[in-house]
Phi, psi and omega in degrees: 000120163304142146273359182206142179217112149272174206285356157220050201161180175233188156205184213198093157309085190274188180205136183264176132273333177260058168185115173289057190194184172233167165246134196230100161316132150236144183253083188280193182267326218301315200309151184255093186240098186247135175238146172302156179251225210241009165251322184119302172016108156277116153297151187261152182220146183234115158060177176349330171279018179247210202293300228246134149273204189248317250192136194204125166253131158280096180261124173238148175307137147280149183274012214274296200229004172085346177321144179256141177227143182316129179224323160240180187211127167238134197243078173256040161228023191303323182267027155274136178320135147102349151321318187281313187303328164285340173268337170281002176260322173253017146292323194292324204291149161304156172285000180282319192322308186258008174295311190275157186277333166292336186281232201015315195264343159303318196281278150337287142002269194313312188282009214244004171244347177312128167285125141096035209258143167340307159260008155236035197263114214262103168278147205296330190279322187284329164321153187199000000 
């Protein structure tokens, strides 16, 4: 289940029991992703249906005021299309922007609705 889905791409808040934070999935559309179905078949999966996500932020409490705030970022899709151009796009935001986890979901938010934006381009040889 998503918590957010824009025309380019989702994201997915998990929670841990062993970790006092959250995790904020991002799913785009662009990366070119095929999985087998319940045939054996290989499919093409888009944006939030697919296993893995592209893109993975670590939010931890501060212990000051409980804010949850950014702290790491792993990226185990970077050389799939349209990946690296969303994280250099969501570097231009200030780091005030993306410190906190609402500036993060704003930010995101924001890129994951850009018209015509990179990382959300379904390309057609990859469609099936």
């Amino acid at each position: 289940m998503q918590d957010y889905c824009g025309s380019n791409g989702c994201y997915m808040l998990e929670s841990s029991e062993d970790f006092d934070g959250e995790f904020l999935e991002i799913y785009l559309n662009s990366p070119v992703v095929y999985v087998l179905d319940n045939n054996g078949s290989s499919v093409r999966v888009v944006g939030g249906d697919r296993p893995e996500p592209d893109i993975i932020f670590e939010l931890f409490k501060n212990d000051e005021d409980g804010v949850l705030l950014t702290d790491k970022m792993e990226v185990p899709s970077l050389f799939l299309h349209g990946v690296k151009e969303f994280i250099i796009a969501l570097l231009q935001y200030d780091r005030e922007d993306f410190g906190t986890k609402e500036g993060l979901l704003k930010a995101v938010e924001s890129l994951l609705d850009k018209e015509g934006a990179e990382w959300g381009i379904v390309h057609e040889s990859a469609a099936e």
